[in-house]
KOLPAGU-771260 format. One record per atom (N, C-alpha, C, CB): atom name; chain; x, y, z; residue in one letter; residue number from 1. Coordinates in steps of 0.1 Angstrom, whole numbers, plus 2048, in hexadecimal, padded with zeros to 3 digits. Glycine has a CB too. Example, Ala and Ser with C-alpha at 12.3 -4.5 7.8 and 13.67 -1.06 7.14 Angstrom:
! residues 2
  atom  chain  east  north   up  res    n
     N      A   884    7C7  84E    a    1
    CA      A   87B    7D3  84E    a    1
     C      A   884    7DF  84E    a    1
    CB      A   871    7D3  85A    a    1
     N      A   880    7EA  847    s    2
    CA      A   889    7F5  847    s    2
     C      A   881    800  84F    s    2
    CB      A   88D    7FA  839    s    2
//
This chain:
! residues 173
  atom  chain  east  north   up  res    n
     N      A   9EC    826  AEE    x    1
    CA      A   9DE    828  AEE    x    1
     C      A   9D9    827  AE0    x    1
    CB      A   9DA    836  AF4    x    1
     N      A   9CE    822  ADD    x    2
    CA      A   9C8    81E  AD0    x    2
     C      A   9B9    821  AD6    x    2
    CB      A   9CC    80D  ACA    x    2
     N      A   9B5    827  ACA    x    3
    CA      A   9A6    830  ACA    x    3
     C      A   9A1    828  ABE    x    3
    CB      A   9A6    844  AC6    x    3
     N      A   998    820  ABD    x    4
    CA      A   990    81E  AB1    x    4
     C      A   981    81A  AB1    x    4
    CB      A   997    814  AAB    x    4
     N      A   97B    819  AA6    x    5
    CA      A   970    816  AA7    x    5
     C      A   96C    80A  AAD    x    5
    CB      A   96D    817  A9E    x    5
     N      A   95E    806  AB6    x    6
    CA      A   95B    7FD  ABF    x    6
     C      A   953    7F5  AB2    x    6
    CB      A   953    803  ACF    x    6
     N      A   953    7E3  AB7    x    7
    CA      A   94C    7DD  AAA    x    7
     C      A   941    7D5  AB5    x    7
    CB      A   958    7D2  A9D    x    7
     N      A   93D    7CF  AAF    x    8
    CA      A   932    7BF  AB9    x    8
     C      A   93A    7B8  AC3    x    8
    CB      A   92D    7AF  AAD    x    8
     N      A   94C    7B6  ABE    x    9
    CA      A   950    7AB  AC1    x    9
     C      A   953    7B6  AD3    x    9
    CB      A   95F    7A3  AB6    x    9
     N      A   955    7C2  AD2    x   10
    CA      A   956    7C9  ADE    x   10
     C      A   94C    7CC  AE8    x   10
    CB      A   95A    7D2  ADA    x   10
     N      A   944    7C6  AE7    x   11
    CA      A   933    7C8  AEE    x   11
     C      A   939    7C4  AFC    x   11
    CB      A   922    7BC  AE7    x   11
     N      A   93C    7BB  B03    x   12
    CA      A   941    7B4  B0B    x   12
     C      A   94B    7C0  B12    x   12
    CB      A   947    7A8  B04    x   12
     N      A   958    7C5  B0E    x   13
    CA      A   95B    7D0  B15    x   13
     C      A   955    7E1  B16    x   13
    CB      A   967    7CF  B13    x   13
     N      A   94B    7DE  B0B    x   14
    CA      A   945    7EB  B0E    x   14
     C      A   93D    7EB  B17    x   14
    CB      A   940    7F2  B05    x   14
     N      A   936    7DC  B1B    x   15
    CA      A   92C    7E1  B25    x   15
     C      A   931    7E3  B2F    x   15
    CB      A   922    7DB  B28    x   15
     N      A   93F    7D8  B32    x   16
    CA      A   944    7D7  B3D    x   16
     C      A   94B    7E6  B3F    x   16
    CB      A   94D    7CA  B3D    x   16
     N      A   953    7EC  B3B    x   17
    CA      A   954    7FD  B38    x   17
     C      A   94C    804  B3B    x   17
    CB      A   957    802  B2C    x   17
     N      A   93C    802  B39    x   18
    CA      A   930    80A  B3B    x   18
     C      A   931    80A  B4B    x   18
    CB      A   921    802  B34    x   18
     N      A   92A    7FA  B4E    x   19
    CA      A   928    7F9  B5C    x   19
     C      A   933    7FE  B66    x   19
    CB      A   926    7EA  B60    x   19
     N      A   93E    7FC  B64    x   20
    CA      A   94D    7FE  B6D    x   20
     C      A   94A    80B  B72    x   20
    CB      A   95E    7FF  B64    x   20
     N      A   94F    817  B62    x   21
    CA      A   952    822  B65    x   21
     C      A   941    825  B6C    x   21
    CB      A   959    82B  B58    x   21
     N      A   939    824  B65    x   22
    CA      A   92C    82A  B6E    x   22
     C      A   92C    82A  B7C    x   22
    CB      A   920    824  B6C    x   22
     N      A   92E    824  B7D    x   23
    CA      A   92C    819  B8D    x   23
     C      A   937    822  B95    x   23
    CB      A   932    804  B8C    x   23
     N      A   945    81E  B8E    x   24
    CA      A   949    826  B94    x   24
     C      A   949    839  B99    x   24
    CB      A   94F    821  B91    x   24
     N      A   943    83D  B92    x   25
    CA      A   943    851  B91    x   25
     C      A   936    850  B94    x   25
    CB      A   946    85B  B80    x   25
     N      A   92D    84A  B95    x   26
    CA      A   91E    84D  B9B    x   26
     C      A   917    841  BA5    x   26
    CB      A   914    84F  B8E    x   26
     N      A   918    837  BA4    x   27
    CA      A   913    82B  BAC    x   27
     C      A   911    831  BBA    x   27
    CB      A   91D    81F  BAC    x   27
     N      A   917    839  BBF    x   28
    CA      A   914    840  BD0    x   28
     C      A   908    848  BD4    x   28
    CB      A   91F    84A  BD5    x   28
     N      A   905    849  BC4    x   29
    CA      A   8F9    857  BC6    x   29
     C      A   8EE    84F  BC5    x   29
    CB      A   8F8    865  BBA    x   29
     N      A   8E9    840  BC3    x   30
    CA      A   8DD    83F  BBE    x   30
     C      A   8DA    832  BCC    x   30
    CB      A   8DC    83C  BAA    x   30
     N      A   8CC    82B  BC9    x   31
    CA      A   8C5    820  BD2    x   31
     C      A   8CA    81A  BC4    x   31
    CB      A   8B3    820  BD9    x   31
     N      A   8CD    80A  BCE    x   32
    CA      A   8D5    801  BC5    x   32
     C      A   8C9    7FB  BB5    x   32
    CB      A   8DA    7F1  BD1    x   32
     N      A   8B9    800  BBD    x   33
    CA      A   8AF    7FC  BB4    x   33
     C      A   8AE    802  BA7    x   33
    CB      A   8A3    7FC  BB9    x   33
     N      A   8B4    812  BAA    x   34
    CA      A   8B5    819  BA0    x   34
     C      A   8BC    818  B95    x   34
    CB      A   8B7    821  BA4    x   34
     N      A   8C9    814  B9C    x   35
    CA      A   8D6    814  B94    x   35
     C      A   8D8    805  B8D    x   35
    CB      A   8E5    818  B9F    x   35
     N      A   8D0    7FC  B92    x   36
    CA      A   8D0    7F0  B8E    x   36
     C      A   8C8    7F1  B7F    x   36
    CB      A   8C9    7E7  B9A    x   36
     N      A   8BE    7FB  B80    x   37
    CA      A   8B3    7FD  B72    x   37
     C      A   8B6    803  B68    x   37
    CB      A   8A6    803  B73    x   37
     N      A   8C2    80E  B70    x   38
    CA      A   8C7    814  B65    x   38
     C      A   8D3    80C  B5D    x   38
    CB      A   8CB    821  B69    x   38
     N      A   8D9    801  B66    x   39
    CA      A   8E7    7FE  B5F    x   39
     C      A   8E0    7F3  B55    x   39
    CB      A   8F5    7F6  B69    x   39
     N      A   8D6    7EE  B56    x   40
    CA      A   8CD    7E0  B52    x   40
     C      A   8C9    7E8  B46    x   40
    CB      A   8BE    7DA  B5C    x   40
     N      A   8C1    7F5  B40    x   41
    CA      A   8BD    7F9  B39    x   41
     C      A   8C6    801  B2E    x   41
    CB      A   8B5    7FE  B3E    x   41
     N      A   8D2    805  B32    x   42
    CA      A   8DB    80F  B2C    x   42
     C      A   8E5    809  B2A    x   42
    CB      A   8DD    81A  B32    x   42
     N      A   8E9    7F8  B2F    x   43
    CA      A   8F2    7F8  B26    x   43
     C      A   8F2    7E6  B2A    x   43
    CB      A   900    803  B28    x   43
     N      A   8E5    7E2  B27    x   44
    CA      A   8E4    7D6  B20    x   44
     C      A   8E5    7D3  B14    x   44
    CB      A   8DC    7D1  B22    x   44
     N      A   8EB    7C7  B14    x   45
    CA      A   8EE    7C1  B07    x   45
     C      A   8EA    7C8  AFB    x   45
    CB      A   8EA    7B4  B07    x   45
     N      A   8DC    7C7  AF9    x   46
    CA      A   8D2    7CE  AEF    x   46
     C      A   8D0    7DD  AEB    x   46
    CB      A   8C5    7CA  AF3    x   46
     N      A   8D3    7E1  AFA    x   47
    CA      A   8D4    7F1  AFA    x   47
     C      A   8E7    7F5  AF0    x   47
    CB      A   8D4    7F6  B11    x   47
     N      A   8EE    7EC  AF5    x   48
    CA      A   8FD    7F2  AF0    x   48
     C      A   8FB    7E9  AE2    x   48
    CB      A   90E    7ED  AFA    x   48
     N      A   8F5    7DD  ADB    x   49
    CA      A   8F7    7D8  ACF    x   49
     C      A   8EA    7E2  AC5    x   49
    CB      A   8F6    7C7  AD0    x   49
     N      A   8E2    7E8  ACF    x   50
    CA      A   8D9    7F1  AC2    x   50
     C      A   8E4    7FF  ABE    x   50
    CB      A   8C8    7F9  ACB    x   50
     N      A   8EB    805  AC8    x   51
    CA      A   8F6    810  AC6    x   51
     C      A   8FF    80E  ABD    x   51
    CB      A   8FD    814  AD1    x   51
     N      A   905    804  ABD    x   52
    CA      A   910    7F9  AB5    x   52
     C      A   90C    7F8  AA7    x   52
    CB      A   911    7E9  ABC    x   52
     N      A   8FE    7F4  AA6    x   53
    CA      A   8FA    7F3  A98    x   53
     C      A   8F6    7FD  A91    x   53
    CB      A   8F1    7EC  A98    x   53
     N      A   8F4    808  A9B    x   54
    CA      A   8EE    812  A93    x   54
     C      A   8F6    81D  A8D    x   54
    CB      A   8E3    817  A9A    x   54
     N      A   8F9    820  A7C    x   55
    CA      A   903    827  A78    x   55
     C      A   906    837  A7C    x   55
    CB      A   903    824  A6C    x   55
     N      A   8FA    838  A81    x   56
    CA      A   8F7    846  A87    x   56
     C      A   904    84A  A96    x   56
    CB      A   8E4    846  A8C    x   56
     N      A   905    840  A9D    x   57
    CA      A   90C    83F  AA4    x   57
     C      A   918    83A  AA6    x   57
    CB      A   907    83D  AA9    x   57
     N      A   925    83F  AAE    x   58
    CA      A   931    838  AB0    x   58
     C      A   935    835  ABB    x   58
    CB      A   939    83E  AAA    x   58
     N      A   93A    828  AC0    x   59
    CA      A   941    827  AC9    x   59
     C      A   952    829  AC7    x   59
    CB      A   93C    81B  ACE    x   59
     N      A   957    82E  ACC    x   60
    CA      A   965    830  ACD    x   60
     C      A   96F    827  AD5    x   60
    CB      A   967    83C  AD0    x   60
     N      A   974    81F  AD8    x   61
    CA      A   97B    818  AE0    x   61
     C      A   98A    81A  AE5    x   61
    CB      A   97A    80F  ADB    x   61
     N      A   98B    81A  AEE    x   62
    CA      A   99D    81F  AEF    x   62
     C      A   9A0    816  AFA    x   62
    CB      A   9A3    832  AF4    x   62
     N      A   9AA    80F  AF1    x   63
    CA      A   9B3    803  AFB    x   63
     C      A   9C4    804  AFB    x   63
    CB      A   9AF    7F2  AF3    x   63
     N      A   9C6    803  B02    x   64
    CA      A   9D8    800  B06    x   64
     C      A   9DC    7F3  B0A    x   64
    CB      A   9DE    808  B13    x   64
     N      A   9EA    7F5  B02    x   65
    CA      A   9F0    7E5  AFF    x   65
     C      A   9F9    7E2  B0B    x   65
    CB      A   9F9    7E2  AEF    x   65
     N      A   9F2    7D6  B10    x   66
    CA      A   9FC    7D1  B1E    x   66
     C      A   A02    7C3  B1B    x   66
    CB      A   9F1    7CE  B2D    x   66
     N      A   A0C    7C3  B17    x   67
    CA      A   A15    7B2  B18    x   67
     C      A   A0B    7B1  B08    x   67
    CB      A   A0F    7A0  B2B    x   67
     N      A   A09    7B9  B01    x   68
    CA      A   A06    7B2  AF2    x   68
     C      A   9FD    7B1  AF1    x   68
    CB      A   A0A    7A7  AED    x   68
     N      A   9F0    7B4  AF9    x   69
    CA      A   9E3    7B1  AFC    x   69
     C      A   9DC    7BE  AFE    x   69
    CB      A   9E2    7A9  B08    x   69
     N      A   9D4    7C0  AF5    x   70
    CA      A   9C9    7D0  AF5    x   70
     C      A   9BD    7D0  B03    x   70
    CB      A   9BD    7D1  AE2    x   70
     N      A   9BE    7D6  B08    x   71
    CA      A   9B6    7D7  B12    x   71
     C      A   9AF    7E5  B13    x   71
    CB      A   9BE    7D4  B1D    x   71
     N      A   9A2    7E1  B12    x   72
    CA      A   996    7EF  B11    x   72
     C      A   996    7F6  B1F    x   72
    CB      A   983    7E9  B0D    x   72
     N      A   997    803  B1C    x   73
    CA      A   999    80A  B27    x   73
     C      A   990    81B  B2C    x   73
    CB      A   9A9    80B  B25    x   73
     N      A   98C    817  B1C    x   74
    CA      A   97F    824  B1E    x   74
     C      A   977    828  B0F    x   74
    CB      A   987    834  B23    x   74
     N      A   96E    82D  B0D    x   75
    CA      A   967    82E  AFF    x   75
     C      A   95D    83C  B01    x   75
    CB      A   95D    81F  AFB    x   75
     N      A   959    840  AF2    x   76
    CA      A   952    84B  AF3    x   76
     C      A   941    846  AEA    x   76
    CB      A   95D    858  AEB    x   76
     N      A   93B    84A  AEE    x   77
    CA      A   934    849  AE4    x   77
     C      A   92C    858  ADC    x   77
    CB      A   92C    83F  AE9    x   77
     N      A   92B    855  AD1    x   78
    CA      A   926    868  ACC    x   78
     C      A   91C    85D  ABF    x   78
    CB      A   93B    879  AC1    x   78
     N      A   913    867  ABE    x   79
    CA      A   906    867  AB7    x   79
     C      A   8FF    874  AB5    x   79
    CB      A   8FD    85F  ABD    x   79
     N      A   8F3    875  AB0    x   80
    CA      A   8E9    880  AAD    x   80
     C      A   8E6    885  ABC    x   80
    CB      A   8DA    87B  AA4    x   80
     N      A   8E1    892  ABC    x   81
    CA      A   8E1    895  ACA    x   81
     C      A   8D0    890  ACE    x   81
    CB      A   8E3    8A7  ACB    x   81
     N      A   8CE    88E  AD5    x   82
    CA      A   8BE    889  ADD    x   82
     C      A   8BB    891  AE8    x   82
    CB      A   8BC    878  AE3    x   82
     N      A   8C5    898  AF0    x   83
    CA      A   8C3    8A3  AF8    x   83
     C      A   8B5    8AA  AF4    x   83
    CB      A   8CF    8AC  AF8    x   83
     N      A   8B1    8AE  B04    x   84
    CA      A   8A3    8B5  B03    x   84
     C      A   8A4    8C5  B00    x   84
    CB      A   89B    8B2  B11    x   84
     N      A   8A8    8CC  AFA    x   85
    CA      A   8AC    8DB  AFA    x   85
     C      A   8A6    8E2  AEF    x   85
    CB      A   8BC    8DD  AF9    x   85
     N      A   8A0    8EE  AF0    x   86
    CA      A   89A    8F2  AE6    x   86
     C      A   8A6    8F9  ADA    x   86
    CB      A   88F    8FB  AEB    x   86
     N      A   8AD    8F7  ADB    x   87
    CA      A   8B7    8FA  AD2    x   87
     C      A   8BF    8F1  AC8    x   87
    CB      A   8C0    8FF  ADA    x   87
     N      A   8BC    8E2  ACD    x   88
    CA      A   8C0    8D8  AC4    x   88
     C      A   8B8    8D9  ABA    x   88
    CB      A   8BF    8CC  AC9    x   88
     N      A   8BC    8D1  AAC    x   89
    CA      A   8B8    8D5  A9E    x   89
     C      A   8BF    8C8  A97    x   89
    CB      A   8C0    8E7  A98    x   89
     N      A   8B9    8C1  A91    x   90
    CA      A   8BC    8B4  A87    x   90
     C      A   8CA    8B5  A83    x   90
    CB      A   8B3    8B5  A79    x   90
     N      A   8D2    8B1  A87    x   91
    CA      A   8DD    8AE  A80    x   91
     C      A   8EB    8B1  A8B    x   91
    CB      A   8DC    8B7  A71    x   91
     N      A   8E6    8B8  A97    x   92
    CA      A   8EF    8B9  AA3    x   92
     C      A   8F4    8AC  AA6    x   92
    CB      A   8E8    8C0  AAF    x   92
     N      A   8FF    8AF  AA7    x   93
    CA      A   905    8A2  AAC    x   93
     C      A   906    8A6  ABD    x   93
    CB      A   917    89E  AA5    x   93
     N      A   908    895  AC5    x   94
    CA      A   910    894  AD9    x   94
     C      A   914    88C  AD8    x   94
    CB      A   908    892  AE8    x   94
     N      A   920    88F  AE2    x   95
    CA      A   927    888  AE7    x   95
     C      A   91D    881  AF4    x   95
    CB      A   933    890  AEB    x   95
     N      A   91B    873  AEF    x   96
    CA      A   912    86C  AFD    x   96
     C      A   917    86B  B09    x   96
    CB      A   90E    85F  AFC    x   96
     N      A   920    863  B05    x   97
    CA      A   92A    85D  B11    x   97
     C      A   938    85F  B12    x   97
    CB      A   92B    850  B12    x   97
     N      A   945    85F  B1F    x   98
    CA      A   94D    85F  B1C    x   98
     C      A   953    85A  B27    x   98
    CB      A   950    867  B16    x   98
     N      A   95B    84D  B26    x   99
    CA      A   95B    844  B33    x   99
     C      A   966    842  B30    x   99
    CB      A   953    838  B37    x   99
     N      A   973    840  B41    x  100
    CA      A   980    83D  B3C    x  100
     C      A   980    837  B4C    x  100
    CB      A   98C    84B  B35    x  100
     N      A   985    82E  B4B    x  101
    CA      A   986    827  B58    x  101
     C      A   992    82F  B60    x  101
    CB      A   98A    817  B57    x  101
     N      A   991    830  B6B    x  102
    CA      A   98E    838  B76    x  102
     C      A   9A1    837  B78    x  102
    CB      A   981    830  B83    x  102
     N      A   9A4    828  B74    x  103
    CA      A   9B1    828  B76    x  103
     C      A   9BC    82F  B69    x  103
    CB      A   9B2    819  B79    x  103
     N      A   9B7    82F  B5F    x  104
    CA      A   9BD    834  B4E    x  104
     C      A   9B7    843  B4F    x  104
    CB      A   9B4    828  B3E    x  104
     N      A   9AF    84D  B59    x  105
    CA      A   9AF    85E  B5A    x  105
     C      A   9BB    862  B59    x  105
    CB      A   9AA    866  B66    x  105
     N      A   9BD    86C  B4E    x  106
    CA      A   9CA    874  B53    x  106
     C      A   9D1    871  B45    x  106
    CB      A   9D4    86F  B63    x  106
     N      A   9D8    876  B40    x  107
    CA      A   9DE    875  B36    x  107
     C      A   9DD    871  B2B    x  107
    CB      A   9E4    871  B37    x  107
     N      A   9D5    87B  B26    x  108
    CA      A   9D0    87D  B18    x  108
     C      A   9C5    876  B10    x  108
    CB      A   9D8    87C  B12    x  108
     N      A   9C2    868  B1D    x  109
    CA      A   9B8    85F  B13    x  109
     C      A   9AE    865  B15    x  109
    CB      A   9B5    851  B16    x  109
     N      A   9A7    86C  B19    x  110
    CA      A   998    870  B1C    x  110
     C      A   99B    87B  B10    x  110
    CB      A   993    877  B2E    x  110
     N      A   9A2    885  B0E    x  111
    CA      A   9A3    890  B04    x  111
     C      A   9A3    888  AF7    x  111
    CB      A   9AF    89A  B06    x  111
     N      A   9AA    87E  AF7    x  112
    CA      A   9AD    876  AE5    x  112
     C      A   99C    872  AE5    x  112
    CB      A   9BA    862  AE4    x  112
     N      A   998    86C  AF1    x  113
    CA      A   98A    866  AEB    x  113
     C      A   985    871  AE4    x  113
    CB      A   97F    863  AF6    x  113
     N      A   981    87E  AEF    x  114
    CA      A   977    887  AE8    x  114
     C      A   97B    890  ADD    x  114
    CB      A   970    88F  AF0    x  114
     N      A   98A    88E  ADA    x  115
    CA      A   988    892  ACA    x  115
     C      A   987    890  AC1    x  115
    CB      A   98C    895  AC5    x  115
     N      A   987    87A  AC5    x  116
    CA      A   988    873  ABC    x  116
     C      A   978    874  ABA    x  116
    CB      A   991    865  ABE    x  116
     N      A   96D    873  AC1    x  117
    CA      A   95F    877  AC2    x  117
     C      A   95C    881  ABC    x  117
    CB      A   95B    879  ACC    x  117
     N      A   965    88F  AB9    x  118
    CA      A   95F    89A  AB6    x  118
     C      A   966    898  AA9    x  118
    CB      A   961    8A7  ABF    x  118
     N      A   96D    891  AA1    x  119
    CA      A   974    895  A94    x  119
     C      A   96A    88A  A90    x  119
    CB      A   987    894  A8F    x  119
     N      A   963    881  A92    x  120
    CA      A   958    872  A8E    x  120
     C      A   949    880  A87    x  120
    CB      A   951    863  AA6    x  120
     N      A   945    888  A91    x  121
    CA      A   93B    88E  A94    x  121
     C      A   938    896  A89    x  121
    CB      A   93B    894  A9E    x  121
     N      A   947    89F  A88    x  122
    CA      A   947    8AB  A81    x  122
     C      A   953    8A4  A72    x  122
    CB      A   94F    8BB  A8F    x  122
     N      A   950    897  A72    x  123
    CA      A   955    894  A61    x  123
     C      A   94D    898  A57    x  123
    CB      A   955    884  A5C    x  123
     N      A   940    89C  A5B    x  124
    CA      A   93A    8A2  A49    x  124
     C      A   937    8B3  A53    x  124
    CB      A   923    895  A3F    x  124
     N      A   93F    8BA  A51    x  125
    CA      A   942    8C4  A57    x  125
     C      A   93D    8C9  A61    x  125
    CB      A   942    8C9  A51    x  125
     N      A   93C    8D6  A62    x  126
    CA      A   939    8DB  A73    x  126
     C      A   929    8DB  A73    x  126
    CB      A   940    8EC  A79    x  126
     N      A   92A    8D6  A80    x  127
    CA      A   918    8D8  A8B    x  127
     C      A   91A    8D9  A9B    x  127
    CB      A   90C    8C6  A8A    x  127
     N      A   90D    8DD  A9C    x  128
    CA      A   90E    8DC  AAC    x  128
     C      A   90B    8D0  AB2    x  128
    CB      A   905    8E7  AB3    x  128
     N      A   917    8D1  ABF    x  129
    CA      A   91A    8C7  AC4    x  129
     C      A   913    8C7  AD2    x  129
    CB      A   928    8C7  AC4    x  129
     N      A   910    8C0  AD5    x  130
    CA      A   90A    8BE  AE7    x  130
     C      A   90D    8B5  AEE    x  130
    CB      A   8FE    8BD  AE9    x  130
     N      A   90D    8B8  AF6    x  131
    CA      A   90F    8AB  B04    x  131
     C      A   90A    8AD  B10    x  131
    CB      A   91D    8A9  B09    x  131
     N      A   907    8A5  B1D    x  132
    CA      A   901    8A4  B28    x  132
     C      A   90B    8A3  B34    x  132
    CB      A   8F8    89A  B26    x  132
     N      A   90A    8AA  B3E    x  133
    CA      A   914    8A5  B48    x  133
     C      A   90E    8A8  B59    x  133
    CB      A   925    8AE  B44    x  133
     N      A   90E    89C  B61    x  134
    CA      A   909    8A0  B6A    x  134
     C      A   90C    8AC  B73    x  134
    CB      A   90A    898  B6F    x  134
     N      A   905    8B2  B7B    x  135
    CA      A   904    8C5  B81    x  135
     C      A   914    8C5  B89    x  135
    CB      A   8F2    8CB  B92    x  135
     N      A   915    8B7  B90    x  136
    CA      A   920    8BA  B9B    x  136
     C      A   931    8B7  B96    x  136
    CB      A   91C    8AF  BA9    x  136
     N      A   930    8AE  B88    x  137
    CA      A   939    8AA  B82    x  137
     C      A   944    8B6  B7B    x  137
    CB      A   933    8A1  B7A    x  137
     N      A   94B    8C0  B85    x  138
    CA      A   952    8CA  B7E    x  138
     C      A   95D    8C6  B78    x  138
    CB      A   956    8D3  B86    x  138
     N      A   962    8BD  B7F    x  139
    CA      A   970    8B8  B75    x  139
     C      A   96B    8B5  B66    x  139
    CB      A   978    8AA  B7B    x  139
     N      A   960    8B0  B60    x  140
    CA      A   958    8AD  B58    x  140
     C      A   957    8B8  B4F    x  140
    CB      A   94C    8A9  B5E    x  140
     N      A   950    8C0  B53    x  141
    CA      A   94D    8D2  B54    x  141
     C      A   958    8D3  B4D    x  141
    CB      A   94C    8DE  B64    x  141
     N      A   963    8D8  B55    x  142
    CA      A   96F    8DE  B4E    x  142
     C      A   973    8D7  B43    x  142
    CB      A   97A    8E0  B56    x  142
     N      A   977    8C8  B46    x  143
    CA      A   97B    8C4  B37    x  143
     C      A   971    8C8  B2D    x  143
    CB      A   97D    8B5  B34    x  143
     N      A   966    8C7  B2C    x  144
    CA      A   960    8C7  B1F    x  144
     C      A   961    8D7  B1B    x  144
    CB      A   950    8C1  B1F    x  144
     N      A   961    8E0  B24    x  145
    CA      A   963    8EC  B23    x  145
     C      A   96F    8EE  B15    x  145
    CB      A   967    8F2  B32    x  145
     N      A   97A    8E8  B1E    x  146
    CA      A   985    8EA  B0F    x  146
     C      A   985    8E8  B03    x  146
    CB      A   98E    8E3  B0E    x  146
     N      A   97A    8DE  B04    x  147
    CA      A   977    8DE  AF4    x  147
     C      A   96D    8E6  AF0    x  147
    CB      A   972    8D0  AEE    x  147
     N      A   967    8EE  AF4    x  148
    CA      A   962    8FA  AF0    x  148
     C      A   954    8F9  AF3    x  148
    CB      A   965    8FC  AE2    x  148
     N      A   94E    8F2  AFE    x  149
    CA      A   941    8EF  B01    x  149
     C      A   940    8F9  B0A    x  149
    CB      A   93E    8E0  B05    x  149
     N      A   930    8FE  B08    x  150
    CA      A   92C    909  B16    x  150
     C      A   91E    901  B1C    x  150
    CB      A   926    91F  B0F    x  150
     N      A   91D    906  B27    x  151
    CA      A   90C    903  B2B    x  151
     C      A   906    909  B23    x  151
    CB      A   905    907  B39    x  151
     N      A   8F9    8FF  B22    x  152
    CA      A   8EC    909  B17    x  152
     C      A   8DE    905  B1D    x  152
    CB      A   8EA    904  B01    x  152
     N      A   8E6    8FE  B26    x  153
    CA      A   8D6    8F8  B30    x  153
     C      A   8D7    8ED  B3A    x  153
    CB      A   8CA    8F1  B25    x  153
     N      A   8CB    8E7  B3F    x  154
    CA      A   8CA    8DD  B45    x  154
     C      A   8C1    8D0  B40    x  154
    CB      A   8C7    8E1  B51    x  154
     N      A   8C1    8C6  B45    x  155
    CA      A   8B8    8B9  B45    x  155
     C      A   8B6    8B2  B52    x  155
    CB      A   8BD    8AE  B3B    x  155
     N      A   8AC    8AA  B4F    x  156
    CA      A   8AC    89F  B5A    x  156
     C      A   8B2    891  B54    x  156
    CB      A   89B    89C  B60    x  156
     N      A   8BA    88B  B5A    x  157
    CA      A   8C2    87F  B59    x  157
     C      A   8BA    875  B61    x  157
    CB      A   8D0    882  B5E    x  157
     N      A   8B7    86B  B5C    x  158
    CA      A   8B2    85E  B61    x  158
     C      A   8B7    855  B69    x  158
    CB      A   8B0    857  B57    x  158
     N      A   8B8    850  B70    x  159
    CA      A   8C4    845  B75    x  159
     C      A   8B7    83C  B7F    x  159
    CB      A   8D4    84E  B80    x  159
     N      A   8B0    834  B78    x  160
    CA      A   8A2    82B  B83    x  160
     C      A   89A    834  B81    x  160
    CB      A   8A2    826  B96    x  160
     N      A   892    839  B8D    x  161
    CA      A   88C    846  B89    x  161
     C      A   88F    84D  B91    x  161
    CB      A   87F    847  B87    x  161
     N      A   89D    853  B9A    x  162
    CA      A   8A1    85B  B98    x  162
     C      A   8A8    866  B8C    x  162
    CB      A   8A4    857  B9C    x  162
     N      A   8A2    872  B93    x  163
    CA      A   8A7    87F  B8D    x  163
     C      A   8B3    885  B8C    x  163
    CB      A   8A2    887  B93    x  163
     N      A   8BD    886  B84    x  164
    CA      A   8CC    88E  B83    x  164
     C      A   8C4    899  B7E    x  164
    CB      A   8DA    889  B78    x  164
     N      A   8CB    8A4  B82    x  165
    CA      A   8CF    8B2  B7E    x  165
     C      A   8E0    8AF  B70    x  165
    CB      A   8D4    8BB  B92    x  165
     N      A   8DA    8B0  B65    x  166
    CA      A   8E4    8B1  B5C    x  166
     C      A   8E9    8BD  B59    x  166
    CB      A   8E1    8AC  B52    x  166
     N      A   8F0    8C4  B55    x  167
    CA      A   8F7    8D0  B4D    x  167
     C      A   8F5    8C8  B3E    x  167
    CB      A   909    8D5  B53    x  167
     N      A   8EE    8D1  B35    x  168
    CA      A   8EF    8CE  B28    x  168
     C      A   8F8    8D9  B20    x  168
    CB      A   8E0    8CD  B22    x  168
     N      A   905    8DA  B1C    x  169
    CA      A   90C    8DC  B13    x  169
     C      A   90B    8DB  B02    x  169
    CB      A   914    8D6  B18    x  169
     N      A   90F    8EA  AFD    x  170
    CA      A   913    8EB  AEE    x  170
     C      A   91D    8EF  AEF    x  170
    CB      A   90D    8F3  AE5    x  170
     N      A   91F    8EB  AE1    x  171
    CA      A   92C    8F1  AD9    x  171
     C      A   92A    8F4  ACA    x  171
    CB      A   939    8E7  AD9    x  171
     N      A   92A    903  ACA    x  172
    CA      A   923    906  AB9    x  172
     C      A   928    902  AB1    x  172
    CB      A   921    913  AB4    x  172
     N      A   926    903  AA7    x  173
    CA      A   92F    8FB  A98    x  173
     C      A   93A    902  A95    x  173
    CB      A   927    8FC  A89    x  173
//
């Protein structure tokens, strides 16, 4: 397994990583019109090459080598927090995303991501950290739990214009 930073030339399996894993862990819950606006808006081309460019943000990439050939298999992304909470404060970092294809769960790649996410975050020392995770997603819940995240609230999550019920998560400095 190899964790590194995502560049332009990787736009191509991140979206395709975007769409997969989404699709797969939520695609059942929405009208195809919905989910069609949200995959179109959140991780078109323009939407992942503005994230990519911008130094504020990191994609993380983690691929494993098959027959000599790296193959992308999941990524994190972490930036400034944008969560809606009255407790956020300039300079909080989130974890945005954290996608691992469905088939590569389990063994340690999902934990390398988010520490490799949380040591990116907390390089010019400690802040609070946040993240979003949908209400029914416990397995979700508990992992991030380990890293030391509690509930501190809720949001509404977008997906078309459908409504999620999010759990919004901290983790103090």
């Amino acid at each position: 397994m190899i964790i590194r930073p995502a560049t332009r030339e990787d736009l191509p399996a991140l979206r395709a990583l975007s769409i997969e894993t989404f699709c797969q862990t939520f695609a059942r819950l929405y009208t195809p019109e919905d989910l069609e606006a949200f995959l179109a808006e959140t991780y078109s081309e323009a939407a992942l090459t503005a994230l990519l460019d911008d130094p504020a943000h990191r994609f993380l990439l983690c691929e494993e080598e098959d027959d000599g050939a790296a193959t992308a298999v999941g990524y994190v992304l972490a930036g400034p927090c944008d969560l809606e909470h009255e407790d956020v404060r300039p300079g909080d970092g989130e974890v945005k995303r954290l996608y691992l294809r469905r088939t590569h769960q389990g063994g340690g790649r999902g934990a390398a991501l988010m520490d490799a996410a949380m040591q990116w975050l907390l390089a010019d020392g400690p802040r609070v950290l946040w993240l979003g995770v949908w209400e029914d997603n416990v397995g979700a819940q508990r992992f991030y739990q380990r890293f030391g995240f509690t509930q501190a609230g809720e949001h509404v999550f977008l997906v078309g214009a459908h409504e999620d019920r999010d759990l919004v998560y901290r983790r103090p400095a």
